[in-house]
N, C-alpha and C positions, 0 to 999 in steps of 0.2 A: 563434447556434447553440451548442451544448454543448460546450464545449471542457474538459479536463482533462488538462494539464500537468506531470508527475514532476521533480524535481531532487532531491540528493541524493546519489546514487548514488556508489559510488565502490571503490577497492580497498582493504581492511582485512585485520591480522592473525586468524586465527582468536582469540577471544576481546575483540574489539573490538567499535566501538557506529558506528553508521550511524542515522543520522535523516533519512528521507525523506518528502518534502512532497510535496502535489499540489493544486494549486491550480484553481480550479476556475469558469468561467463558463457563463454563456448559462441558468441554469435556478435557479431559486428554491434555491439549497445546502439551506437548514436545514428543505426537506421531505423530504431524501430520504437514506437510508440511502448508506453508501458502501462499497465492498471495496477489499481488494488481494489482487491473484494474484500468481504467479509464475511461472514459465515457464524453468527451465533446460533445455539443448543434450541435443535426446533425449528427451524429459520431457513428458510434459502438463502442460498447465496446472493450478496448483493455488491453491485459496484458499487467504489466508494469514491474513484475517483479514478481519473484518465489524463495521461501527460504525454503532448505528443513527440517525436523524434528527439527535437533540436530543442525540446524544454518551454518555447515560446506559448505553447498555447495547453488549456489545462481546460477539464469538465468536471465538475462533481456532482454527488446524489444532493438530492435538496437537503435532505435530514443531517450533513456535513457543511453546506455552504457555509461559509462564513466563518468557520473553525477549525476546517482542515485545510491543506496547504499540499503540495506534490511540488515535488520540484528535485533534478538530478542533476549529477554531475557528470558529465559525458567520458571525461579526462579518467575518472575512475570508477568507469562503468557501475555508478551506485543509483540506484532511486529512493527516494525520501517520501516521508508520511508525515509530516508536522499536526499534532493534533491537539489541540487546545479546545480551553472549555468543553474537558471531557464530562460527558453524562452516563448514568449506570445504563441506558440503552444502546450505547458505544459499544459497551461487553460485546467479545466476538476474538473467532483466531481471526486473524489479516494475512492477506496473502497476497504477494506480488504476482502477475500474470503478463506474459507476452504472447505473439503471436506471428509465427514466422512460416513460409511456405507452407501453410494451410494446415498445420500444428499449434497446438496450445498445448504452453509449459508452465508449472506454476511451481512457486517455491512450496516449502513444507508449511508454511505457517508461523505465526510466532500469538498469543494468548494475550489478549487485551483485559483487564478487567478491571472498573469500573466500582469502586465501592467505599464505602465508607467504613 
């Protein structure tokens, strides 16, 4: 079965860098496009960014341009979250997401926070 796994996570200065993974079974990785959301306390969920199949092409939320990064490795079905110049608005669980024959599967999450 589809399994996608977050680690990473953790508590950072405002202006720090967090690299979060998400590792990823049960479905052929390097056919399918990946995301990650977010999710903080009160909040809808939001995209934070989008990486497609083969890794060449990537979309982010505005509120990340410029500071987060996606990018995976195909070889070991992983997906990546590079996140620099964190801010306490960042705060939020992150969660890996795919989407495969009209299913959406999402990891458990992993707890971003943002503080000083």
């Amino acid at each position: 079965q589809v399994q996608l796994v977050e680690s990473g996570g953790g508590l950072v200065q405002p202006g720090g860098s967090l690299r979060l993974s998400c590792a990823a079974s049960g479905f052929t990785f390097n056919n399918y496009a990946m995301t990650w959301y977010r999710q903080a306390p009160g909040k809808e969920r939001e995209l934070v960014a989008a990486i497609t199949s083969a890794g060449g092409n990537t979309n982010y939320a505005d509120s990340v341009k410029g500071r987060f990064t996606s990018f995976r490795d195909n070889a070991k079905n992983m997906v990546y979250l590079q996140m620099d110049r964190l801010k306490p608005e960042d705060t939020a669980v992150y969660c890996c997401h795919t989407a495969r024959m009209g299913r959406h599967y999402w990891g458990q999450g992993t707890q971003v926070t943002v503080s000083s």
